[in-house]
Every structure is written in C-alpha cells, then in structure tokens.
DOROGU-40317 format. One record per residue (C-alpha): x, y, z; residue number from 1. Coordinates in steps of 0.05 Angstrom, whole numbers, plus 5000, padded with zeros to 4 digits. Last residue first. Layout:
BEGIN
<pt><c1>X</c1><c2>Y</c2><c3>Z</c3><seq>NUM</seq></pt>
...
***
This chain:
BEGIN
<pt><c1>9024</c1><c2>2483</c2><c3>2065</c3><seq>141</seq></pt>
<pt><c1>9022</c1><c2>2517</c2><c3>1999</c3><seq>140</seq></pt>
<pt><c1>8983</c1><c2>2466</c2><c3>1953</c3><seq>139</seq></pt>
<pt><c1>8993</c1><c2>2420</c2><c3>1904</c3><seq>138</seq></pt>
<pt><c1>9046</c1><c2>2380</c2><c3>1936</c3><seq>137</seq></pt>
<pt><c1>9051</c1><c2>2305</c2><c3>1904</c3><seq>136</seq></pt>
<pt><c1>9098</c1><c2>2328</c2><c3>1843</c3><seq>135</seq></pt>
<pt><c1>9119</c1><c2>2266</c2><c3>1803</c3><seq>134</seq></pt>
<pt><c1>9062</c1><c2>2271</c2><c3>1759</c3><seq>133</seq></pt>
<pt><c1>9076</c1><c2>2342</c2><c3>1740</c3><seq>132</seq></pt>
<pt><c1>9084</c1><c2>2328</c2><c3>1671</c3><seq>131</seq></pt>
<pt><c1>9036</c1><c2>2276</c2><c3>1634</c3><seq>130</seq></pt>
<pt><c1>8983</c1><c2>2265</c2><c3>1690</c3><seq>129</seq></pt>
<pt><c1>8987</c1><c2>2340</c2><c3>1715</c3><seq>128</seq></pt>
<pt><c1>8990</c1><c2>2354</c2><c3>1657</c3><seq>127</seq></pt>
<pt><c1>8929</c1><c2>2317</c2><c3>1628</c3><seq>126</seq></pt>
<pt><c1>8883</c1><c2>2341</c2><c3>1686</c3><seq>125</seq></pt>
<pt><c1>8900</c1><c2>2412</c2><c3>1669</c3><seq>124</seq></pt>
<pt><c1>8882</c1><c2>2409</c2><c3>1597</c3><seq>123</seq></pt>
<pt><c1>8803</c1><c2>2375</c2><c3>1630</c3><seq>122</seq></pt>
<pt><c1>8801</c1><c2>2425</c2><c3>1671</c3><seq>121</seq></pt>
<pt><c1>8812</c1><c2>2472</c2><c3>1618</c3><seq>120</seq></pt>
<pt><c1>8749</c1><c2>2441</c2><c3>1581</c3><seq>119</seq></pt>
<pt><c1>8703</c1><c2>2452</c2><c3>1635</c3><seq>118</seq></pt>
<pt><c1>8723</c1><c2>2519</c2><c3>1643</c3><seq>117</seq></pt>
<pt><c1>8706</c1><c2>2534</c2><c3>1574</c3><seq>116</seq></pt>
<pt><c1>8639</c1><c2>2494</c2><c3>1587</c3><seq>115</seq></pt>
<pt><c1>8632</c1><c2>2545</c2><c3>1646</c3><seq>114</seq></pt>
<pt><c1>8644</c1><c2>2613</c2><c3>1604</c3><seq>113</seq></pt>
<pt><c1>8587</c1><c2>2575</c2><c3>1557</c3><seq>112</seq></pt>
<pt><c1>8537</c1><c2>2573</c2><c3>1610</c3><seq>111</seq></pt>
<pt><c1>8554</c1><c2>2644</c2><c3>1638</c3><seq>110</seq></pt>
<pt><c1>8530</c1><c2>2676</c2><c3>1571</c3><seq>109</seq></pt>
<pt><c1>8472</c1><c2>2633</c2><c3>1563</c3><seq>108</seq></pt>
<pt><c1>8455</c1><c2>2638</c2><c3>1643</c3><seq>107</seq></pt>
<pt><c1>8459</c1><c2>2710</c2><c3>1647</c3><seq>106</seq></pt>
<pt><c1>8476</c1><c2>2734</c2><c3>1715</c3><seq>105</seq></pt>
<pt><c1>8554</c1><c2>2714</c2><c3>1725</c3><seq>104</seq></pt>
<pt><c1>8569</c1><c2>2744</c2><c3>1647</c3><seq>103</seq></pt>
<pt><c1>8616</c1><c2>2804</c2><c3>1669</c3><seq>102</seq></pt>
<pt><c1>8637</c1><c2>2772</c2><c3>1726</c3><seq>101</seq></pt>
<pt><c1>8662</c1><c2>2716</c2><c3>1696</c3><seq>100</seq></pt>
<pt><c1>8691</c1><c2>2739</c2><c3>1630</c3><seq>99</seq></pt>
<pt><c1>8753</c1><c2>2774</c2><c3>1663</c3><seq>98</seq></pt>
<pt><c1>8770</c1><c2>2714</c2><c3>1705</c3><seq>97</seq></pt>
<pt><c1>8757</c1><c2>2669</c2><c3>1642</c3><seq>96</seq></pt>
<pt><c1>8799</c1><c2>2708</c2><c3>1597</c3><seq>95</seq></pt>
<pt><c1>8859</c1><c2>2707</c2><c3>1652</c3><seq>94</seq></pt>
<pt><c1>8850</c1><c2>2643</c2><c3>1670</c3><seq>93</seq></pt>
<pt><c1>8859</c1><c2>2623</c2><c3>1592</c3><seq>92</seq></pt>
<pt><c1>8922</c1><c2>2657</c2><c3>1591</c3><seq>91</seq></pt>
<pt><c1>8942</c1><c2>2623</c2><c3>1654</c3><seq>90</seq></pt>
<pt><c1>8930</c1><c2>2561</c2><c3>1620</c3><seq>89</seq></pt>
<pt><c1>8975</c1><c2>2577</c2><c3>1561</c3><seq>88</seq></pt>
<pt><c1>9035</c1><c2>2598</c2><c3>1630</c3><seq>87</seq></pt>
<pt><c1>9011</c1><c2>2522</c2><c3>1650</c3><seq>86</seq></pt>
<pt><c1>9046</c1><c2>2498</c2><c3>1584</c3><seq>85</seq></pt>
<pt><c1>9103</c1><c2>2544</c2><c3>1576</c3><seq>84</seq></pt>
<pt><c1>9123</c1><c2>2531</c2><c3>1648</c3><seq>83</seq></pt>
<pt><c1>9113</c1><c2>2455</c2><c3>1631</c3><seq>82</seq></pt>
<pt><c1>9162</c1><c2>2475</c2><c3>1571</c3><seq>81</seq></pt>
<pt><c1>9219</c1><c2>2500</c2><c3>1612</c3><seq>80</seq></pt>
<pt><c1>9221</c1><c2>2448</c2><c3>1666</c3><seq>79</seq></pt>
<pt><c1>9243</c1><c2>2483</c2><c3>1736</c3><seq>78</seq></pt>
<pt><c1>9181</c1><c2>2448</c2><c3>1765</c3><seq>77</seq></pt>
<pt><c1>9163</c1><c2>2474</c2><c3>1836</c3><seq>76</seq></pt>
<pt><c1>9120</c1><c2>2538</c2><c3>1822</c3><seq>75</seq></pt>
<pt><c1>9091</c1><c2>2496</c2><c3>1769</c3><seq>74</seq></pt>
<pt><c1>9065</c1><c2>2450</c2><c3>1829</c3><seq>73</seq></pt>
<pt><c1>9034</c1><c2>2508</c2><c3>1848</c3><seq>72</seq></pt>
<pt><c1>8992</c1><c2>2543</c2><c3>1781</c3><seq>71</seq></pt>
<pt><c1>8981</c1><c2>2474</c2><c3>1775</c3><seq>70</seq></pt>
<pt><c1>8941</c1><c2>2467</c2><c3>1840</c3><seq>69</seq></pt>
<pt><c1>8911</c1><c2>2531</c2><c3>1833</c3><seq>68</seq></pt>
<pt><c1>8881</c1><c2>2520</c2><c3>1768</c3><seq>67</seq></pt>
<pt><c1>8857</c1><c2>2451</c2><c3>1792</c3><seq>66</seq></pt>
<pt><c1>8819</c1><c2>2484</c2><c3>1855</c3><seq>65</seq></pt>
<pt><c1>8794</c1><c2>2538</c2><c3>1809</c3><seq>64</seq></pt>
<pt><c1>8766</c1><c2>2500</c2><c3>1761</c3><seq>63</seq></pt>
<pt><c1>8735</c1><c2>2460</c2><c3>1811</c3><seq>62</seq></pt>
<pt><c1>8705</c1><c2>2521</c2><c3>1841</c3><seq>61</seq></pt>
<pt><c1>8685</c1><c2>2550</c2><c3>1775</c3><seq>60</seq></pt>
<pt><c1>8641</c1><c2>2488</c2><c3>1761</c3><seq>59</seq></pt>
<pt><c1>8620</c1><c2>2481</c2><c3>1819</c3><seq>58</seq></pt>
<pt><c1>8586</c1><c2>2549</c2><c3>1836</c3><seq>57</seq></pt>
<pt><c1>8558</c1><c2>2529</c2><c3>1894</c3><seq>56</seq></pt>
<pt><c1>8558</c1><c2>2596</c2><c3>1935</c3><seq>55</seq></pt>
<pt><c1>8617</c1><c2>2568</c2><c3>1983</c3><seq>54</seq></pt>
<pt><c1>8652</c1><c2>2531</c2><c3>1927</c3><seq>53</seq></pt>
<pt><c1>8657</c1><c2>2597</c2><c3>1890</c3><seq>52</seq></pt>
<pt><c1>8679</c1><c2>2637</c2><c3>1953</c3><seq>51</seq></pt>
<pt><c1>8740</c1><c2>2590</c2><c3>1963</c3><seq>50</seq></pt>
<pt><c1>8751</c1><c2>2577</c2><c3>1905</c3><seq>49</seq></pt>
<pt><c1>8762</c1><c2>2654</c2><c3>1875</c3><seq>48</seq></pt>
<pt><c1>8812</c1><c2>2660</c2><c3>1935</c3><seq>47</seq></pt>
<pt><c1>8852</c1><c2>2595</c2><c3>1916</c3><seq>46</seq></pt>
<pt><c1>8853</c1><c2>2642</c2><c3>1847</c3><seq>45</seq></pt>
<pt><c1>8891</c1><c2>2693</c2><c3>1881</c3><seq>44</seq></pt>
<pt><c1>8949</c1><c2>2636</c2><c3>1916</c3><seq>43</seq></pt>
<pt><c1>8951</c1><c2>2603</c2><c3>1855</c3><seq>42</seq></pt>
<pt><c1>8979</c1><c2>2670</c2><c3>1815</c3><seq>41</seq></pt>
<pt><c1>9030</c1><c2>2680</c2><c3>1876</c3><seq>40</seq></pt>
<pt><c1>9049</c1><c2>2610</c2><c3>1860</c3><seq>39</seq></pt>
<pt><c1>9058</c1><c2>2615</c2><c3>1789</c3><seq>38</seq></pt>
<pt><c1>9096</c1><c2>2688</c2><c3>1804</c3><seq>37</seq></pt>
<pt><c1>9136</c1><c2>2650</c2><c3>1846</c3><seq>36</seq></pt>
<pt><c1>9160</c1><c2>2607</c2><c3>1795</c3><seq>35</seq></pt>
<pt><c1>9187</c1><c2>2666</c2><c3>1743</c3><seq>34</seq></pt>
<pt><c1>9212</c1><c2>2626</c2><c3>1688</c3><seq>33</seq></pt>
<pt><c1>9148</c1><c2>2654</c2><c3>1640</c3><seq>32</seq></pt>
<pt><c1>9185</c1><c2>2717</c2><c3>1633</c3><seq>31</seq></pt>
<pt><c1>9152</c1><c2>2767</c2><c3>1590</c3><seq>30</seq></pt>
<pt><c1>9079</c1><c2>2742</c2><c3>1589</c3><seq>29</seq></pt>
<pt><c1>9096</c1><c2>2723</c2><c3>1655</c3><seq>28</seq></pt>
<pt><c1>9103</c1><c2>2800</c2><c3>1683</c3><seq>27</seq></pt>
<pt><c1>9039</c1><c2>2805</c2><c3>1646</c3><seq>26</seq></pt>
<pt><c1>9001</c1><c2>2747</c2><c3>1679</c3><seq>25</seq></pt>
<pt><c1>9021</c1><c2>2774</c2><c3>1751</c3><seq>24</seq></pt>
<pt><c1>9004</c1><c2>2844</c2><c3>1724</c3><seq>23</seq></pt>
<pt><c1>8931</c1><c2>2819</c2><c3>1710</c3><seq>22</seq></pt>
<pt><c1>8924</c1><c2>2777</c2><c3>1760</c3><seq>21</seq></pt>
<pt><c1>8916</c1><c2>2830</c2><c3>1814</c3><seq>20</seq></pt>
<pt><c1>8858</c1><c2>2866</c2><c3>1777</c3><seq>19</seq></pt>
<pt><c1>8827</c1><c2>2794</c2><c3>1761</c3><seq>18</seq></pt>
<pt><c1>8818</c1><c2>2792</c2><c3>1834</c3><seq>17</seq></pt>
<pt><c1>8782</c1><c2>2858</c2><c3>1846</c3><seq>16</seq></pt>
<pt><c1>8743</c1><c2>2836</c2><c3>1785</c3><seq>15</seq></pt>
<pt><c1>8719</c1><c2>2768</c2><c3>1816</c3><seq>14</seq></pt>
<pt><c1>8705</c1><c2>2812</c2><c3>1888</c3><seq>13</seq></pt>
<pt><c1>8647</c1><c2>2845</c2><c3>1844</c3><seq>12</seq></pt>
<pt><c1>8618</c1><c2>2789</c2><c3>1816</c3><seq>11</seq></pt>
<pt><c1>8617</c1><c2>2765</c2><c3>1881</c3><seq>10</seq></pt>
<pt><c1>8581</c1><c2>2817</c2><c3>1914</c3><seq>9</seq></pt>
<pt><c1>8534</c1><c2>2809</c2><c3>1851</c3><seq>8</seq></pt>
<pt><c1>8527</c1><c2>2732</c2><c3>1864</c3><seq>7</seq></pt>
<pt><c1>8509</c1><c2>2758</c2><c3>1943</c3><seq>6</seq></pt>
<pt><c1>8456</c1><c2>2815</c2><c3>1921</c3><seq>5</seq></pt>
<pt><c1>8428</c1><c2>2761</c2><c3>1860</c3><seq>4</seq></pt>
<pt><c1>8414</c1><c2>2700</c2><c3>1919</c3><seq>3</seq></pt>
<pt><c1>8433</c1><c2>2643</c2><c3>1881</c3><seq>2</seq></pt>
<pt><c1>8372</c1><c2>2597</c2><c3>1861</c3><seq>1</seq></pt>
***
C-alpha cells in the first residue's frame, strides 16, 4: 500500500505538470510542426516517470517512458502525418495527466484511467514499429 501523504504529494506535482502541458499541447493544437515543442512535451512527462516508477506506479511509469520516447523521436521526424499521429497521443496525455490526480486515491476511478493508459501504450508501440522504426534515439542524451 502507497503511503496516502506521498501519493497526495504526487497528486499534487501531477497538476503542476499538467499546468505546463497545457500551453505546450495548445501551441500544437495550432501548429503540430513544431518539433521542439514534442520534445519539450517529453522532457515534462520524463518528470511524471521518474516519480511514478519511484512509488510503483507501473502502469503510469511505462506509459510515461513510451510517451516520452515518442514525444522524442517525433521531435526528429519531419513527417507530417507521424506529427499528426503522436500530436492524437498528446491529446490523450493531456486527458490522462488531468485525470490522474484527480482519481490517484480511488481505485475504480484510477483503475480505468490505467486501462486507458494501457491502451495508449499499446498506439505508441505500433508507431514506433510502423513509423519511427528507423529512429534508434528516444531520449535526450
């Protein structure tokens, strides 16, 4: 069991972090051929993974780690439509960033925020298999 102070600390930093995603996801809703704003979008959510993996919440750190991932090799792909397809996931990040905190301490709520995770991972698997295939860096080194 999570300790309830440290999950609401969390909670809390989750909302500071959707507050800098939101005018990175707006500023793409406008102009999706903006590749730093993919990476500066990765770079937030490698913050989410970071504490998620730390307080075992898997499922939100592997959807973070993959989120960030494609949020970077996006940052490297000039290709119009994969910038359309990852800028649909960063909807979904969005949602799920706002929904997080808000639902963190009921496990009904929470449980179906992490099958929608679940199933974005699965999205982001497919392309990166199908688009960014030939992109090995994932990550800001």
């Amino acid at each position: 069991m999570k300790d309830p102070e440290f999950v609401g600390y969390f909670a809390e930093e989750m909302q500071g972090l959707y507050g800098e995603l939101l005018p990175i996801h707006e500023s793409l809703k406008k102009n999706q051929n903006q590749p730093k704003l993919y990476e500066k979008f990765g770079q937030i959510i490698d913050r989410v993974y970071g504490t998620a993996s730390t307080m075992k919440f898997d499922e939100l750190a592997e959807y973070s780690r993959k989120m960030k991932n494609i949020c970077y090799k996006c940052s490297q792909s000039t290709n119009d439509k994969a910038q359309r397809k990852v800028f649909d996931l960063v909807e979904t990040a969005i949602k799920l960033f706002r929904d997080t905190p808000l639902h963190i301490h009921d496990p009904v709520e929470f449980k179906k925020v992490r099958y929608l995770m679940h199933v974005e991972v699965q999205k982001i698997e497919l392309l990166e298999r199908s688009v960014f295939h030939s992109i090995q860096r994932g990550s800001i080194t």
